[in-house]
DSSP file (Angstrom, degrees, kcal/mol; ACC not computed):
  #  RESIDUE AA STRUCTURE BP1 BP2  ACC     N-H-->O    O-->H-N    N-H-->O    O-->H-N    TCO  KAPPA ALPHA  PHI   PSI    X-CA   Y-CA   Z-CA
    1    1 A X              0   0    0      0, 0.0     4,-0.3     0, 0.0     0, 0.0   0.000 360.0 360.0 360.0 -12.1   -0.6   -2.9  -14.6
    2    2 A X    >>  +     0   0    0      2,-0.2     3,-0.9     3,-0.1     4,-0.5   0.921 360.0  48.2 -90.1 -46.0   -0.3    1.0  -14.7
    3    3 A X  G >4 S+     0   0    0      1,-0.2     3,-1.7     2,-0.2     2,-0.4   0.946 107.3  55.4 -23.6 -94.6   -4.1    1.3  -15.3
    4    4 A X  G 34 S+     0   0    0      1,-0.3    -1,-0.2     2,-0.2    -2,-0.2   0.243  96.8  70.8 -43.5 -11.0   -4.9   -1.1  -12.4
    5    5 A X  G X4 S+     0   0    0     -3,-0.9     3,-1.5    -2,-0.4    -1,-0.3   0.935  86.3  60.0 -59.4 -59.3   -2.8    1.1  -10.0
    6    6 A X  G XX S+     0   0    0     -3,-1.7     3,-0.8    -4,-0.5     4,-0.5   0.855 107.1  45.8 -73.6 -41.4   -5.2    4.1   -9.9
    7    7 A X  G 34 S+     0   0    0     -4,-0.2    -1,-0.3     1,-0.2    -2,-0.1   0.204  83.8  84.2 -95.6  36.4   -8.1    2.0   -8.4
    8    8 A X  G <4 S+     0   0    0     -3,-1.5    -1,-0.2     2,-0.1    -2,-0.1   0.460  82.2  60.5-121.3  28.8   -6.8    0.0   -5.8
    9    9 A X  T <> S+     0   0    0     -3,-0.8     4,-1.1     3,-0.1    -2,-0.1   0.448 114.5  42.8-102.5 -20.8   -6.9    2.8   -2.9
   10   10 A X  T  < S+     0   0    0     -4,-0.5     4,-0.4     2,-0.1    -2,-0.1   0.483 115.7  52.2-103.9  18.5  -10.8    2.6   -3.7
   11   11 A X  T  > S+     0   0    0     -4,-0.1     4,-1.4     2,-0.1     5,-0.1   0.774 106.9  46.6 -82.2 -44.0  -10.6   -1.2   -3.8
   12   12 A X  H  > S+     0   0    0      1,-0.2     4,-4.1     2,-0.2     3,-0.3   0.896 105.5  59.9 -87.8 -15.9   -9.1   -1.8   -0.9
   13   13 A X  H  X S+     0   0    0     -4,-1.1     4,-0.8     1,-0.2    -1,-0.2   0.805 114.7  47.7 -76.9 -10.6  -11.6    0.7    1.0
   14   14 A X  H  > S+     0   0    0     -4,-0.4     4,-1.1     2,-0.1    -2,-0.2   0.794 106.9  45.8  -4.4 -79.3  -13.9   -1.7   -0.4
   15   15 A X  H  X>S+     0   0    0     -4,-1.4     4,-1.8    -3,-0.3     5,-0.5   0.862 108.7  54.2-108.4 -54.3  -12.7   -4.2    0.3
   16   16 A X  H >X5S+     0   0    0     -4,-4.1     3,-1.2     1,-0.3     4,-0.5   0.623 112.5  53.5 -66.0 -97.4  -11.9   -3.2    4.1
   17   17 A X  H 3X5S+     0   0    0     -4,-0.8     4,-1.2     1,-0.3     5,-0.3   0.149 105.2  48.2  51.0 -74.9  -15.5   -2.4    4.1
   18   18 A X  H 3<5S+     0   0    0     -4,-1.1    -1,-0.3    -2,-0.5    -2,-0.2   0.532 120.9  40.0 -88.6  -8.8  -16.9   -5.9    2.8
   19   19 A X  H <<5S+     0   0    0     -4,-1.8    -2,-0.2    -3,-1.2    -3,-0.1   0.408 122.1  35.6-108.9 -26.9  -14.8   -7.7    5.3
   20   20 A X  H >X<S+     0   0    0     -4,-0.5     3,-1.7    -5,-0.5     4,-0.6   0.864 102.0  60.8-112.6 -23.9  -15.1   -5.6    8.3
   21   21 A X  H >X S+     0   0    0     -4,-1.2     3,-2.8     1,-0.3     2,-2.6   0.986 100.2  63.9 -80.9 -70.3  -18.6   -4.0    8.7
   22   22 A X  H 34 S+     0   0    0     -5,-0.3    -1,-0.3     1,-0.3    -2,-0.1   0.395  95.6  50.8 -58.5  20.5  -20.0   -7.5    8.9
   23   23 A X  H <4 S+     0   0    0     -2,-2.6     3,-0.5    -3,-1.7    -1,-0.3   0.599 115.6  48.0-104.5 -11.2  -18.3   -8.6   12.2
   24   24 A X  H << S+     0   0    0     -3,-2.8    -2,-0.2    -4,-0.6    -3,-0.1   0.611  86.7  92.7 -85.2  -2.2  -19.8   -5.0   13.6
   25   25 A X    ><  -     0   0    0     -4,-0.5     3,-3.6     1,-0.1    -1,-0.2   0.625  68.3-164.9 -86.9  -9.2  -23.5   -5.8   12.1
   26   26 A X  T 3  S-     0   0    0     -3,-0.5    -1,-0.1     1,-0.3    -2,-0.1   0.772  72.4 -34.8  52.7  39.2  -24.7   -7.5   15.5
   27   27 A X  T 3  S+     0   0    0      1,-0.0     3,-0.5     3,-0.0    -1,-0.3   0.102 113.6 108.0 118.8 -35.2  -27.7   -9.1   13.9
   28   28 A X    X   +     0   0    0     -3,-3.6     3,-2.4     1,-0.2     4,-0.3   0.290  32.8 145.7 -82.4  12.5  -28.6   -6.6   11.5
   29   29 A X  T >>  +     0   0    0      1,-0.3     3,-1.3     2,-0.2     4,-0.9   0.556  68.4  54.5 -55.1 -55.1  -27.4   -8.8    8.3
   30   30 A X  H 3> S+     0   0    0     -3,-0.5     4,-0.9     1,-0.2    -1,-0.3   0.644 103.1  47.3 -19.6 -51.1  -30.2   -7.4    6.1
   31   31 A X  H <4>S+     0   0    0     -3,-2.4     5,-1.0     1,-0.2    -1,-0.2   0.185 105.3  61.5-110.3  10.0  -29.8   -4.1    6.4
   32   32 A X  I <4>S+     0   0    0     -3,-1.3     5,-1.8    -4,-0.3    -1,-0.2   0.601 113.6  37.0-103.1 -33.1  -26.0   -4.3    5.7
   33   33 A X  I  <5S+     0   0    0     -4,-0.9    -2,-0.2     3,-0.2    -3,-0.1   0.745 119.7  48.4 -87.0 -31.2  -26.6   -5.9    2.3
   34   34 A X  I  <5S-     0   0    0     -4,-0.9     4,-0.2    -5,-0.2    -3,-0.2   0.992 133.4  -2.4 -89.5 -70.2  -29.4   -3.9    1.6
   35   35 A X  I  >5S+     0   0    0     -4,-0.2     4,-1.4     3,-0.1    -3,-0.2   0.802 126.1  45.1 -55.6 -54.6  -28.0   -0.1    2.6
   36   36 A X  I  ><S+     0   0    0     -5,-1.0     4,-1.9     2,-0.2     3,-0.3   0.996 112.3  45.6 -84.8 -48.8  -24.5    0.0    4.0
   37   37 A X  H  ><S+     0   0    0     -5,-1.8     4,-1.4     1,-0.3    -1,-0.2   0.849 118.1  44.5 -67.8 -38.0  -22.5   -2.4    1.5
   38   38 A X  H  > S+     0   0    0     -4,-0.2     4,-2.3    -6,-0.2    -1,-0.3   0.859 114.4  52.6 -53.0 -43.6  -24.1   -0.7   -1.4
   39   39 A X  H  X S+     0   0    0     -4,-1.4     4,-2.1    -3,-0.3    -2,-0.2   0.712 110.8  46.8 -23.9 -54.3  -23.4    2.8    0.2
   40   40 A X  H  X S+     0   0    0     -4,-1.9     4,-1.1     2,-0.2     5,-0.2   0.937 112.9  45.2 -82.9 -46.7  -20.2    2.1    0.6
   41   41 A X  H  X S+     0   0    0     -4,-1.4     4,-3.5    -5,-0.3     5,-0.3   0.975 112.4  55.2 -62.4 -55.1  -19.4    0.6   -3.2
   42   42 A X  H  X S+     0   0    0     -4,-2.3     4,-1.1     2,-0.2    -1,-0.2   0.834 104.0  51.1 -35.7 -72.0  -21.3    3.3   -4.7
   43   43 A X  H >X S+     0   0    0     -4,-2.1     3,-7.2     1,-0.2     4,-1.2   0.826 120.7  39.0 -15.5-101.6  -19.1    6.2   -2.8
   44   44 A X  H 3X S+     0   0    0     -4,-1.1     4,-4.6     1,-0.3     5,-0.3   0.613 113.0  47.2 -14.1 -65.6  -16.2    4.6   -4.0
   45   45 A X  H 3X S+     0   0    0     -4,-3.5     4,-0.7    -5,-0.2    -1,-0.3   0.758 117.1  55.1 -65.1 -22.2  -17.1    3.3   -7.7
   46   46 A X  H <X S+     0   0    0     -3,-7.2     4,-2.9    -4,-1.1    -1,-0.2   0.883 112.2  35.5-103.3 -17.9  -18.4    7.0   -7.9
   47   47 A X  H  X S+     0   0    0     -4,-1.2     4,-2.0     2,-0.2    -2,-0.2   0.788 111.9  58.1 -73.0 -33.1  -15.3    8.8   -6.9
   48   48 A X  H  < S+     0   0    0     -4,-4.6     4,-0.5    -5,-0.3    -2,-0.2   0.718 107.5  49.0 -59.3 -24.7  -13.2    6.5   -8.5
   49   49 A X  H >< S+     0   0    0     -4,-0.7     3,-1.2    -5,-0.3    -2,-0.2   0.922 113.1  51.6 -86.9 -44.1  -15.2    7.4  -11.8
   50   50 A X  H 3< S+     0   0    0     -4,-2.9    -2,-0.2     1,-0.3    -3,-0.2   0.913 114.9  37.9 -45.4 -54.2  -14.7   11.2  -10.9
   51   51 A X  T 3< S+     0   0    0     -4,-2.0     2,-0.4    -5,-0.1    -1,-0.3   0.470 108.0  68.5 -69.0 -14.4  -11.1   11.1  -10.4
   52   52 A X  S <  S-     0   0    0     -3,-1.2     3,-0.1    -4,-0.5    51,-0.1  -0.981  80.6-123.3-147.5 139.4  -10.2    8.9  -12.9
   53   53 A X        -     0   0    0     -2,-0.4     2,-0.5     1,-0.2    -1,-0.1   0.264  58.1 -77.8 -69.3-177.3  -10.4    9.6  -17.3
   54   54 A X        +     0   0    0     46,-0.1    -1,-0.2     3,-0.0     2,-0.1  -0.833  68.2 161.1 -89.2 153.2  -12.5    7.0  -18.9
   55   55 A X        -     0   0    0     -2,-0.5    -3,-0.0    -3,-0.1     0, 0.0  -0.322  51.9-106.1-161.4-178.0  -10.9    3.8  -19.4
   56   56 A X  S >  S+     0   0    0     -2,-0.1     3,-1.1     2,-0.1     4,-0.3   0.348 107.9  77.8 -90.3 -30.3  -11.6    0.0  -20.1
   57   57 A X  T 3   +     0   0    0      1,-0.2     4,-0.2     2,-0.1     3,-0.1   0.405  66.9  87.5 -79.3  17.0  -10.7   -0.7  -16.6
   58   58 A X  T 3> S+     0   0    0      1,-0.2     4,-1.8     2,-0.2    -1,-0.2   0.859  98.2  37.8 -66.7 -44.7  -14.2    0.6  -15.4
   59   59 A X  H <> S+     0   0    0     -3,-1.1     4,-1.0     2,-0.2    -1,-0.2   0.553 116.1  54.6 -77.8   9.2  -15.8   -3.0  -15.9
   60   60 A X  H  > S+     0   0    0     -4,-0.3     4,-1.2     2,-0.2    -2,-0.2   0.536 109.2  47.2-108.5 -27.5  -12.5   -4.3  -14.6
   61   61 A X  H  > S+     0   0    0     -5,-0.2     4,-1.2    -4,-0.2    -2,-0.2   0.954 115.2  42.7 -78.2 -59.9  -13.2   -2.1  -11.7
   62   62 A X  H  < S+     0   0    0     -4,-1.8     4,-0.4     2,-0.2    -2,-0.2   0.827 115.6  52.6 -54.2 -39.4  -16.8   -3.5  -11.4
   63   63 A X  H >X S+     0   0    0     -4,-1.0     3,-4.0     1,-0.2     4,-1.4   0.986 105.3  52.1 -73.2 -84.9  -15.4   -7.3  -12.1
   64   64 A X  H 3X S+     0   0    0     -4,-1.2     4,-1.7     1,-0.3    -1,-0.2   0.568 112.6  55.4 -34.7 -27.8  -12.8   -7.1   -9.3
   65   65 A X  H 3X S+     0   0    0     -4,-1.2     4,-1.0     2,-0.2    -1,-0.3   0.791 103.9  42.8 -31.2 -56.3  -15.7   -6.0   -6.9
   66   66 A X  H <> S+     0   0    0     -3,-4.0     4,-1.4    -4,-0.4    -2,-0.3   0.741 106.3  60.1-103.3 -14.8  -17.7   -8.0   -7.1
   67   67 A X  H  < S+     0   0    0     -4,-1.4     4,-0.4     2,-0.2     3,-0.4   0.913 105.8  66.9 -63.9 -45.8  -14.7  -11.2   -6.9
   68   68 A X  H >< S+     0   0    0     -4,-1.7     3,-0.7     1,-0.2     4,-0.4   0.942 101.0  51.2 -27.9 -47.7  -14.2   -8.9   -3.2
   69   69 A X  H >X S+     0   0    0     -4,-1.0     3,-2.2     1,-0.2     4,-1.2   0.873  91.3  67.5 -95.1 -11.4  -17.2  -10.2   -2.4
   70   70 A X  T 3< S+     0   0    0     -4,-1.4    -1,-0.2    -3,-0.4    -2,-0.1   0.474  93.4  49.9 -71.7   2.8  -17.2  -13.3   -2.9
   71   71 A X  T X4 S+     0   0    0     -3,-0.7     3,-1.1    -4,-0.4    -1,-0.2   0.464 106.7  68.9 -70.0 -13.6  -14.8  -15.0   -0.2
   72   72 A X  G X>>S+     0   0    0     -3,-2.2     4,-4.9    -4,-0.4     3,-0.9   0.877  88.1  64.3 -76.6 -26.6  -17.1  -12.7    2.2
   73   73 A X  G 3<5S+     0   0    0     -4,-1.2    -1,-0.3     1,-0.3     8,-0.2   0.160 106.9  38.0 -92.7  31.2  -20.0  -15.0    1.4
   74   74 A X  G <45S+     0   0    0     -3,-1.1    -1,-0.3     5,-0.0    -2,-0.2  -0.019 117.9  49.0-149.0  10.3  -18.5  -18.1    3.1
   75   75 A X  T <45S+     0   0    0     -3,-0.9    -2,-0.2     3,-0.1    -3,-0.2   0.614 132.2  12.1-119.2 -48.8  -16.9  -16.2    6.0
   76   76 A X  T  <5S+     0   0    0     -4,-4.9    -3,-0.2    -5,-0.2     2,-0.2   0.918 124.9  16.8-106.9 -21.5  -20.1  -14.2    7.0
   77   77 A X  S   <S-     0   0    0     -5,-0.7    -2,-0.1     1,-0.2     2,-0.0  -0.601  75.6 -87.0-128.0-159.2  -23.1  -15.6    5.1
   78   78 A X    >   -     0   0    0     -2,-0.2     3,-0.6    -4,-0.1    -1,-0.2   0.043  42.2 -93.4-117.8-133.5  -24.4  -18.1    3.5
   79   79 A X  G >  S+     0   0    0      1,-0.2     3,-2.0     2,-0.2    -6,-0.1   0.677 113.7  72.2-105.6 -20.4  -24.5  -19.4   -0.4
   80   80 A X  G 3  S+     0   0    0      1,-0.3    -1,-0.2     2,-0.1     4,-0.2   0.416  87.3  70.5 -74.6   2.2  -28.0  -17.5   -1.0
   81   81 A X  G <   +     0   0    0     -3,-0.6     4,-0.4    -8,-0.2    -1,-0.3   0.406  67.6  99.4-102.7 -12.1  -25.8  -14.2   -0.9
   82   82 A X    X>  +     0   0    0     -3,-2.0     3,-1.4     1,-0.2     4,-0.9   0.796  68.2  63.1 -65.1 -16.3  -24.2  -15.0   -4.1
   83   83 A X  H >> S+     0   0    0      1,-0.3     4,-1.3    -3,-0.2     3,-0.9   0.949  89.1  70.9 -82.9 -21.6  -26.4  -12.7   -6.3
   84   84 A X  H >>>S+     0   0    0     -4,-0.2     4,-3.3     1,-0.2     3,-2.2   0.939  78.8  72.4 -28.4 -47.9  -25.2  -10.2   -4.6
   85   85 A X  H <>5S+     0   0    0     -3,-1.4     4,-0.7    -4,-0.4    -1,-0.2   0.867 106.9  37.9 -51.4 -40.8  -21.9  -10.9   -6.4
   86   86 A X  H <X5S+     0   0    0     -4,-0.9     4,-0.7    -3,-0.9    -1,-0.3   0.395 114.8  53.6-114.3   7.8  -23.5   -9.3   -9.8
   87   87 A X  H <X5S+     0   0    0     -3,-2.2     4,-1.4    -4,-1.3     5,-0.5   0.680 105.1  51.9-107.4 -19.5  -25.4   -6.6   -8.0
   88   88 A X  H  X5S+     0   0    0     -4,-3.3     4,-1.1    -5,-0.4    -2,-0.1   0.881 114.3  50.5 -38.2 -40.3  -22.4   -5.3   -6.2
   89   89 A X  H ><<S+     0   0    0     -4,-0.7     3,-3.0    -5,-0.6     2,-1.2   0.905 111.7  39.3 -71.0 -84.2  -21.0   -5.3   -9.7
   90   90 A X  H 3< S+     0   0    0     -4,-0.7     4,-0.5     1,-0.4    -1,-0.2   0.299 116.5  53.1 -98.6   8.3  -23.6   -3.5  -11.6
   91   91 A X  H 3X S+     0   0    0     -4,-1.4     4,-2.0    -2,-1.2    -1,-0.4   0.724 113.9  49.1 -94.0 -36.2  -23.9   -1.1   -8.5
   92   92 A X  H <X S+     0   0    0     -3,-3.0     4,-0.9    -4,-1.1    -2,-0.2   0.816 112.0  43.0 -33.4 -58.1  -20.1   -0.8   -9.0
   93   93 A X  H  > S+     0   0    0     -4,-0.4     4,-1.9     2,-0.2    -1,-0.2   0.830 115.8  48.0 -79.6 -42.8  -20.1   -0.1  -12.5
   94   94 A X  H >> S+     0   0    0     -4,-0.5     4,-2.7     1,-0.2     3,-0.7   0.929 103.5  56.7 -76.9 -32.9  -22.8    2.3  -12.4
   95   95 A X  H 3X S+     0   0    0     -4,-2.0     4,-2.0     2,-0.2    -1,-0.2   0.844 109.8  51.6 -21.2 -57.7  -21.6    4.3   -9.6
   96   96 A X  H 3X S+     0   0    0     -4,-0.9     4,-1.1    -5,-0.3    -1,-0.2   0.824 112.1  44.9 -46.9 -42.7  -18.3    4.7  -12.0
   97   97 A X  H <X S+     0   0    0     -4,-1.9     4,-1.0    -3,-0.7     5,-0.2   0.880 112.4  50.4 -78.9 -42.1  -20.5    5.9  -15.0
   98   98 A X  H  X S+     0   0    0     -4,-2.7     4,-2.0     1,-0.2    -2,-0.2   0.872 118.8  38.4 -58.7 -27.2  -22.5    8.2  -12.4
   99   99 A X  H  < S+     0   0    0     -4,-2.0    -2,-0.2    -5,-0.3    -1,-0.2   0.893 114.2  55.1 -72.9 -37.2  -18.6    9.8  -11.0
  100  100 A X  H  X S+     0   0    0     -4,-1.1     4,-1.6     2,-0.2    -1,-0.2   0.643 112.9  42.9-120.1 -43.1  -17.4    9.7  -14.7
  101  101 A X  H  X S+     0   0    0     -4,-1.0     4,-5.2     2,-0.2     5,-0.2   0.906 115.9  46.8 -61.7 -54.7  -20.9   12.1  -15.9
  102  102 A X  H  < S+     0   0    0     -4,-2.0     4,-0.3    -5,-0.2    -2,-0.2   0.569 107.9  52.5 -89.4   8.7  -20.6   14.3  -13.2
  103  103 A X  H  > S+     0   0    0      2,-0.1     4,-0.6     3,-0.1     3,-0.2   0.790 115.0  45.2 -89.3 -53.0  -16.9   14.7  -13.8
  104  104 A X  H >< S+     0   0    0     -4,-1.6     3,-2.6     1,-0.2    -2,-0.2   0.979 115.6  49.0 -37.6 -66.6  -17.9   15.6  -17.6
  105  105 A X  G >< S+     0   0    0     -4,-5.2     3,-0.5     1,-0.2    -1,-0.2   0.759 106.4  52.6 -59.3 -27.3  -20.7   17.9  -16.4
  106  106 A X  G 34 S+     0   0    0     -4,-0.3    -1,-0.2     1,-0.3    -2,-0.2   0.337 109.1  52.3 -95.9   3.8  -18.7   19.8  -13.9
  107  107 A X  G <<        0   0    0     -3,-2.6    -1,-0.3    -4,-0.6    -2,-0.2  -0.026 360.0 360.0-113.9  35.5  -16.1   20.6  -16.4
  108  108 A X    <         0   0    0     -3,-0.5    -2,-0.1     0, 0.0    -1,-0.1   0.355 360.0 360.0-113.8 360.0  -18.1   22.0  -19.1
């Protein structure tokens, strides 16, 4: 559980994120799945990989993600939104690997 600590201030801004920008998206659905929601995970997943050593819990990080999104896809869209659920991850996880490089590189 001491692991799982250190990402859940960038989970839950996630999380608040995947739950709140779609009631603001006024139409736009698309361009919320496609730009902002990715946007948003990325930031996170890549600051969380900056801040934080490498670990096991980086796919654990990516996995818990991409379960966020899935209550979202029966409160704002519909069932065709599930592959999202595994590119959320793998934008998740790579975002982590990008934070996690450029943490490496910027101590060298």
């Amino acid at each position: 559980m001491s692991k799982l600590r250190p990402m859940l201030p960038y989970l839950s801004v996630t999380a608040i994120g995947l739950y709140s920008l779609p009631l603001f998206s006024r139409g736009s659905g698309m361009a919320l799945m496609l730009f902002v929601l990715p946007a948003l995970i990325l930031v996170c997943a890549v600051i969380y990989g900056i801040r934080n050593p490498f670990h096991w819990t980086y796919s654990v990080y990516a996995i818990i993600v991409s379960a966020l999104f899935v209550p979202t896809i029966f409160i704002h869209y519909n069932t065709t939104a599930f592959l999202y659920t595994i590119i959320f991850g793998v934008i998740a996880l790579v975002g982590i690997i990008v934070g996690r490089l450029f943490s490496m590189m910027t101590k060298l």
